[in-house]
BALOBA-1460 file (C-alpha; in Angstrom, 3 decimals):
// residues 198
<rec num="1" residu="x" x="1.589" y="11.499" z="6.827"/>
<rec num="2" residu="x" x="3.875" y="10.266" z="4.581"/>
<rec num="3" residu="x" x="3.925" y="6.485" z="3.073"/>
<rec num="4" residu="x" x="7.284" y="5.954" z="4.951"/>
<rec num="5" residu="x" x="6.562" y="6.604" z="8.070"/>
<rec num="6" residu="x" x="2.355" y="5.066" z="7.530"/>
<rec num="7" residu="x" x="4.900" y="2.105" z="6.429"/>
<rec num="8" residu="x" x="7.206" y="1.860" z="9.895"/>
<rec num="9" residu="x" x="4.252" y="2.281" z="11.983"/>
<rec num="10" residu="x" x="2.808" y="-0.946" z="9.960"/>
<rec num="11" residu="x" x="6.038" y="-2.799" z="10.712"/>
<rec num="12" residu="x" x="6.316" y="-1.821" z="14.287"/>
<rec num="13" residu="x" x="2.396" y="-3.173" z="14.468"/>
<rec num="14" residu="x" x="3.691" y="-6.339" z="12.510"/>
<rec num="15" residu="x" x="6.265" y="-6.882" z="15.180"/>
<rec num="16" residu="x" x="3.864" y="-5.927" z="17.770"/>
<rec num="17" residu="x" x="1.786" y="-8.902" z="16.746"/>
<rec num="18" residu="x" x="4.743" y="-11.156" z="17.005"/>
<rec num="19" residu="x" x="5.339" y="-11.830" z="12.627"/>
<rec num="20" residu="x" x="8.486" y="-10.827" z="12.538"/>
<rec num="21" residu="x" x="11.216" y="-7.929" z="12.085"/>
<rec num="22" residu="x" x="10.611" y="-6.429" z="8.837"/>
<rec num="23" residu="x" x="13.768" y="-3.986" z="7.557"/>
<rec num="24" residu="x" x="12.505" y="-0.413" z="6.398"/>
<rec num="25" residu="x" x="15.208" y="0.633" z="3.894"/>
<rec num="26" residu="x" x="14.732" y="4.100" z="3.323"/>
<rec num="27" residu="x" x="16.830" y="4.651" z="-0.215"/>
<rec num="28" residu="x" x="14.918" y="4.294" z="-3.050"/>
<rec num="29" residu="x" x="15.150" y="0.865" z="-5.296"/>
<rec num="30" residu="x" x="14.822" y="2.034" z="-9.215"/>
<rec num="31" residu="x" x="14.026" y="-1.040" z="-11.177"/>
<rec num="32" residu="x" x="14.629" y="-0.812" z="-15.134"/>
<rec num="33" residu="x" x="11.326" y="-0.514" z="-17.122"/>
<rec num="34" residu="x" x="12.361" y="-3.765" z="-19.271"/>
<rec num="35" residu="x" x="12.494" y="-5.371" z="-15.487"/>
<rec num="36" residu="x" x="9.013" y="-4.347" z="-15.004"/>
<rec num="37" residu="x" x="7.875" y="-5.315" z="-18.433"/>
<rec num="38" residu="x" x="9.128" y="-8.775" z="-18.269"/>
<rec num="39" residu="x" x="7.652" y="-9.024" z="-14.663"/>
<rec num="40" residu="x" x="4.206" y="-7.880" z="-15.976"/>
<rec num="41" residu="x" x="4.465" y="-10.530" z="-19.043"/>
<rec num="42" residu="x" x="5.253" y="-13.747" z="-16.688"/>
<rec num="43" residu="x" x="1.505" y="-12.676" z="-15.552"/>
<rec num="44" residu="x" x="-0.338" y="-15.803" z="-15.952"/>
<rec num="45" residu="x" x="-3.985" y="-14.365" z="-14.387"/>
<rec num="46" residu="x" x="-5.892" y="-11.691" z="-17.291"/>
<rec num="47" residu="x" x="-6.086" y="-8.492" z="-16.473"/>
<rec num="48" residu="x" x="-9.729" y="-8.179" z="-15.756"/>
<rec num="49" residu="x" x="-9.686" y="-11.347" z="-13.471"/>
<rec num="50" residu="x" x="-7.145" y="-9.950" z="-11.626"/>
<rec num="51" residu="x" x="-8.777" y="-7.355" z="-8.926"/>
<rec num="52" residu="x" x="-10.809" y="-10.731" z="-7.466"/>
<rec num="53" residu="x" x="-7.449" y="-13.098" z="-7.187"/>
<rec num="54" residu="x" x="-5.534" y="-10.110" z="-5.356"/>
<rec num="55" residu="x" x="-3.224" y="-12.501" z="-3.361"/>
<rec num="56" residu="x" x="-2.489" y="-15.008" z="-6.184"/>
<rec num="57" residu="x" x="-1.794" y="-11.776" z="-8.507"/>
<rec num="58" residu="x" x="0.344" y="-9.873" z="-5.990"/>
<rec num="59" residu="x" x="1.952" y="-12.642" z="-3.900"/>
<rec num="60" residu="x" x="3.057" y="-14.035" z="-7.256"/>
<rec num="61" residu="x" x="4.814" y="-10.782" z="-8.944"/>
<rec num="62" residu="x" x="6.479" y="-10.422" z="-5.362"/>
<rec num="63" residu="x" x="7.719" y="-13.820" z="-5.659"/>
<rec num="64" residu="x" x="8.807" y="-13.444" z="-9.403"/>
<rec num="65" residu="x" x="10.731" y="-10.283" z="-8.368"/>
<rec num="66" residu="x" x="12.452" y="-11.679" z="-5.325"/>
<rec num="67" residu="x" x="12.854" y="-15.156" z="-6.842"/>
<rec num="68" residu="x" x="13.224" y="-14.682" z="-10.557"/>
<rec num="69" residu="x" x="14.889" y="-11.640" z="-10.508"/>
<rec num="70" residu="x" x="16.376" y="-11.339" z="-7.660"/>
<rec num="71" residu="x" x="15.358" y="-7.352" z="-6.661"/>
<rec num="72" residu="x" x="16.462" y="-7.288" z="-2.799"/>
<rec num="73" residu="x" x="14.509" y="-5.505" z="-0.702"/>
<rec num="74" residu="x" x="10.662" y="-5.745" z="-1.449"/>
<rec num="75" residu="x" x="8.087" y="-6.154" z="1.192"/>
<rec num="76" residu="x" x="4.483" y="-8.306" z="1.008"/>
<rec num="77" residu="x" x="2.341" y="-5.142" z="2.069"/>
<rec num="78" residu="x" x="-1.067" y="-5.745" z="3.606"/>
<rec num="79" residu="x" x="-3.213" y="-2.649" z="3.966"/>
<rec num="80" residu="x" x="-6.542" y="0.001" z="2.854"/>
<rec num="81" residu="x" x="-5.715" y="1.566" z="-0.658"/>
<rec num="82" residu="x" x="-7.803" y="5.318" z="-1.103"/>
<rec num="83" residu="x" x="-8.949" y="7.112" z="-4.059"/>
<rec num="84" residu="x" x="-9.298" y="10.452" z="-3.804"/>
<rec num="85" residu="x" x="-9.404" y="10.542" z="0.401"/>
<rec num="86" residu="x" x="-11.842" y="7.522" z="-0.022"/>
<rec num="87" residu="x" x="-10.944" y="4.177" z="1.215"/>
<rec num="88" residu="x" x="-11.663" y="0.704" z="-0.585"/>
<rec num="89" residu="x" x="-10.946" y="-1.623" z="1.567"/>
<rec num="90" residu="x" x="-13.102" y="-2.181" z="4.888"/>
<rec num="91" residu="x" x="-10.309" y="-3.023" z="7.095"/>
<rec num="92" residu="x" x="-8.234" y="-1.335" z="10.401"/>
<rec num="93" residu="x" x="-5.570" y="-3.028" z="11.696"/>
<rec num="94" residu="x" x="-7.677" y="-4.138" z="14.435"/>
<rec num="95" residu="x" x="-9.182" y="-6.466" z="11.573"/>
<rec num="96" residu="x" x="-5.697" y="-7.694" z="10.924"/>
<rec num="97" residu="x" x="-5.333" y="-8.530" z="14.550"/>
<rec num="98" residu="x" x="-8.156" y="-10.706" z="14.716"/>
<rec num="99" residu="x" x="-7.963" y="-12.494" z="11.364"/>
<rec num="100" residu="x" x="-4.380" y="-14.009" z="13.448"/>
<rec num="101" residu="x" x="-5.911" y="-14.631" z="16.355"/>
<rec num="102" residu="x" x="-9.003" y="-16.342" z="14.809"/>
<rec num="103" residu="x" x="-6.934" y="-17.451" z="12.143"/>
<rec num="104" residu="x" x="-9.225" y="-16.317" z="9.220"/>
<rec num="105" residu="x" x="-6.882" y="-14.340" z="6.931"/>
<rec num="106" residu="x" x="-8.284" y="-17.023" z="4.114"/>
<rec num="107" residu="x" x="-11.858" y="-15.814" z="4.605"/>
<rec num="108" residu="x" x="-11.246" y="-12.207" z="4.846"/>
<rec num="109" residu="x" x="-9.428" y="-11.893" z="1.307"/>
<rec num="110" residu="x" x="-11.024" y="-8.845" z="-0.356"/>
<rec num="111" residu="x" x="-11.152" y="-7.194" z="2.465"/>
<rec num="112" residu="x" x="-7.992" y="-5.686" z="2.244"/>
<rec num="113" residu="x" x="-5.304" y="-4.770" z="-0.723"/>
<rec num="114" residu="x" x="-2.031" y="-6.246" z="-0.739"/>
<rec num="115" residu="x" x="1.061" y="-5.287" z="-2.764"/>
<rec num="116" residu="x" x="4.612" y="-5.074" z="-2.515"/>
<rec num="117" residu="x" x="6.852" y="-2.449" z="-0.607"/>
<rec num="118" residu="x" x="10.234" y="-2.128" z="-2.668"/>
<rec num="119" residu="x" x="13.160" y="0.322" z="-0.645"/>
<rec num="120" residu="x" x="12.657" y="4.111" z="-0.036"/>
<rec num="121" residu="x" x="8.652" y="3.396" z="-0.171"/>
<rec num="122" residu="x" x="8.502" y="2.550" z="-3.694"/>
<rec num="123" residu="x" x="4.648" y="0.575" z="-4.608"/>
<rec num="124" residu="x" x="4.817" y="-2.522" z="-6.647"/>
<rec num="125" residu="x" x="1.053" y="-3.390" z="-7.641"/>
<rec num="126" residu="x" x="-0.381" y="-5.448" z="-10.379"/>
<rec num="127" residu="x" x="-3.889" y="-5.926" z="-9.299"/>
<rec num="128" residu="x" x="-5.407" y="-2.092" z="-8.185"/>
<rec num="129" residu="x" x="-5.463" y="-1.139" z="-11.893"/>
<rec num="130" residu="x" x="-8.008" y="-3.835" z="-12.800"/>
<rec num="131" residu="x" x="-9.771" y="-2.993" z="-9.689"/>
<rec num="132" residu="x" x="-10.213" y="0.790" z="-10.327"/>
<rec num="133" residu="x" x="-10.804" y="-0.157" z="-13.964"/>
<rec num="134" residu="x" x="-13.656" y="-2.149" z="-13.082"/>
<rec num="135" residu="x" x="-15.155" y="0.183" z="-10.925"/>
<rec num="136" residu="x" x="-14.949" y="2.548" z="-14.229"/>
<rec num="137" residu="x" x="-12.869" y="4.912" z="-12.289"/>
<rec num="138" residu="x" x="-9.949" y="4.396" z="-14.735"/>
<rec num="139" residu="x" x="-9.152" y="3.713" z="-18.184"/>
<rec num="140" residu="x" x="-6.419" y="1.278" z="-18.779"/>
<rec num="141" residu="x" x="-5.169" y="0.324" z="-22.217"/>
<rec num="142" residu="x" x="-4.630" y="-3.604" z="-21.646"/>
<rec num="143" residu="x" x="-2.626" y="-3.697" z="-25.035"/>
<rec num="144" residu="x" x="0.287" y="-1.543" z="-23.095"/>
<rec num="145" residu="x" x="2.151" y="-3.649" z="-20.406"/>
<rec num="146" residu="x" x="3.150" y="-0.692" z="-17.881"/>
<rec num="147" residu="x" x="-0.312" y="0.307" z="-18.170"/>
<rec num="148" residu="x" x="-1.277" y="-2.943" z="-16.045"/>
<rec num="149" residu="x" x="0.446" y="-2.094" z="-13.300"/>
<rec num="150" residu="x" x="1.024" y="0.430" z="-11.090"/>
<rec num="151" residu="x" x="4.695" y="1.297" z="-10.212"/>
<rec num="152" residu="x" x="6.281" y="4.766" z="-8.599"/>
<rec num="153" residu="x" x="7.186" y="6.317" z="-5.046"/>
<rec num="154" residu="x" x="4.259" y="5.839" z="-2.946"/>
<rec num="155" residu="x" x="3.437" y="9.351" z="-2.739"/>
<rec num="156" residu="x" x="3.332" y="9.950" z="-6.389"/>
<rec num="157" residu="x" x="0.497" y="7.818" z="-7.411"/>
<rec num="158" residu="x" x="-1.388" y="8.676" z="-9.943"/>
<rec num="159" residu="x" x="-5.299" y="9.392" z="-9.925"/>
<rec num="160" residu="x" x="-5.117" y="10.335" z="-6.179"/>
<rec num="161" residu="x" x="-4.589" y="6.841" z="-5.156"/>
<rec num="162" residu="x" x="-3.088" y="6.478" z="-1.568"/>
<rec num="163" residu="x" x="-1.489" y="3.562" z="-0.084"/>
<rec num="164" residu="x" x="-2.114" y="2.701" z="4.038"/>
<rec num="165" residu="x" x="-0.005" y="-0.079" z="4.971"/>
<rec num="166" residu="x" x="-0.965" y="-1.616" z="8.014"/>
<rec num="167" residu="x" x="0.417" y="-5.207" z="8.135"/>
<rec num="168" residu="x" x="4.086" y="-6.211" z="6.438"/>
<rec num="169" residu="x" x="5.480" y="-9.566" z="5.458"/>
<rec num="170" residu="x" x="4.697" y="-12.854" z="4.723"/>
<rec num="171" residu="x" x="4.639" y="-13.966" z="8.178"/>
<rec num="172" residu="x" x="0.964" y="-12.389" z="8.205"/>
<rec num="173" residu="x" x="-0.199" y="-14.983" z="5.696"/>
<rec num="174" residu="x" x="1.099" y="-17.990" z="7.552"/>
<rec num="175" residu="x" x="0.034" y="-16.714" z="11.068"/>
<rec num="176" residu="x" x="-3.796" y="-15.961" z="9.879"/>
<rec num="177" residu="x" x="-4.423" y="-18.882" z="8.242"/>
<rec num="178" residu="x" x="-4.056" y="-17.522" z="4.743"/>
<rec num="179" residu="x" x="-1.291" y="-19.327" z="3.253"/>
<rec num="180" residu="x" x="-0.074" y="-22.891" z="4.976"/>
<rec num="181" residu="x" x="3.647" y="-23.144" z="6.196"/>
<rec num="182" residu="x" x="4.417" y="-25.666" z="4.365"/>
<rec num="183" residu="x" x="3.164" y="-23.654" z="1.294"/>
<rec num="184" residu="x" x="5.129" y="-20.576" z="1.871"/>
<rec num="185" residu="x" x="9.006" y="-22.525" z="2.635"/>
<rec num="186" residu="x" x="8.424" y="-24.301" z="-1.165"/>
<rec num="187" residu="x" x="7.378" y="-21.009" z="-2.803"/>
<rec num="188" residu="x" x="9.824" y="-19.047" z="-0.993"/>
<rec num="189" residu="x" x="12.526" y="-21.946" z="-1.188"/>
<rec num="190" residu="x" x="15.313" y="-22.133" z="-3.803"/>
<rec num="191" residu="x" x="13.380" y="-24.303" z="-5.892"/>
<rec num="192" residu="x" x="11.949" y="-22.139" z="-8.540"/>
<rec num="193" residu="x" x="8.227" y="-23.139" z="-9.344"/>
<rec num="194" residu="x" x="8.130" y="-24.810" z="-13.045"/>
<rec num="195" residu="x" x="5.182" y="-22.745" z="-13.721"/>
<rec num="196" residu="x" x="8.048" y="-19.475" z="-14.266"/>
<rec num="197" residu="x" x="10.000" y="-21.119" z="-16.014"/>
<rec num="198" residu="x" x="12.675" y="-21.002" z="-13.813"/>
């Protein structure tokens, strides 16, 4: 199955669970290299911390792209992430269910990978690089800034990594008890965050 359609069936779940109408935009967004580059340097979390602080990692380079530099389009993505058919993440969207209705999205972090969804299926990730790389499954120079990161159509990815979305948007966060509401409107609000500089 394809990432696209893996991807509608995790909105139409999403929906399902009452967070929201998430848009699947099925022409590919191509963001400029220098884009990703200066995305990758606003990075305030090192490289090898980053695999245990997935949502502060992730949740912020999806913020500095929609925020900072205003890339329509992407989507919070909330899923299992497998190397080589194996998956790395003990989670089924029945566990996504229950962390909303129990409310304990906070406590199940590391569970599952999130990352961000740009147009036409396109992966976003700054945080399964460090992962892999601590598990010794990769070799990452940190020195080289697109090295860092992992970036492409979903079906592309490099070192048989596969991508199973299963929950999309922020809504998730609020709803399980990840991420408070109050939280979410300032960081998603037109006030910029000092912190970027913005």
């Amino acid at each position: 199955m394809t990432y696209l359609k893996e991807f509608k069936g995790a909105v139409s779940r999403t929906k399902k669970l009452g967070l929201g109408d998430v848009a699947v935009n099925e022409t590919a967004v191509v963001l400029d290299r220098t884009v990703l580059n200066a995305i990758e340097e606003t990075g305030h979390i090192p490289f090898r911390q980053r695999a245990v602080q997935a949502l502060n990692v992730n949740f912020g380079m999806y913020h500095m792209l929609a925020k900072k530099f205003h890339i329509p389009g992407g989507v919070l993505t909330m899923g299992n992430v497998a190397v080589d058919g194996e998956m790395r993440f003990p989670v089924t969207p029945a566990h996504f269910r229950k962390m909303v209705e129990n409310e304990s999205g906070e406590d199940a972090l590391g569970t599952y990978h999130l990352w961000t969804t740009l147009p036409g299926g396109v992966i976003l990730d700054h945080v399964l690089p460090s992962f892999l790389a601590g598990e010794g499954l990769i070799e990452v120079d940190e020195a080289v800034p697109a090295e860092r990161f992992l970036y492409g159509p979903a079906d592309e990815m490099p070192h048989g990594i596969t991508y199973h979305p299963m929950i999309a948007g922020l809504e998730f966060l609020i709803a399980s008890g990840t991420v408070d509401r109050e939280a979410m409107e300032y960081l998603m609000g037109e006030k910029f965050p000092k912190q970027y500089g913005g």
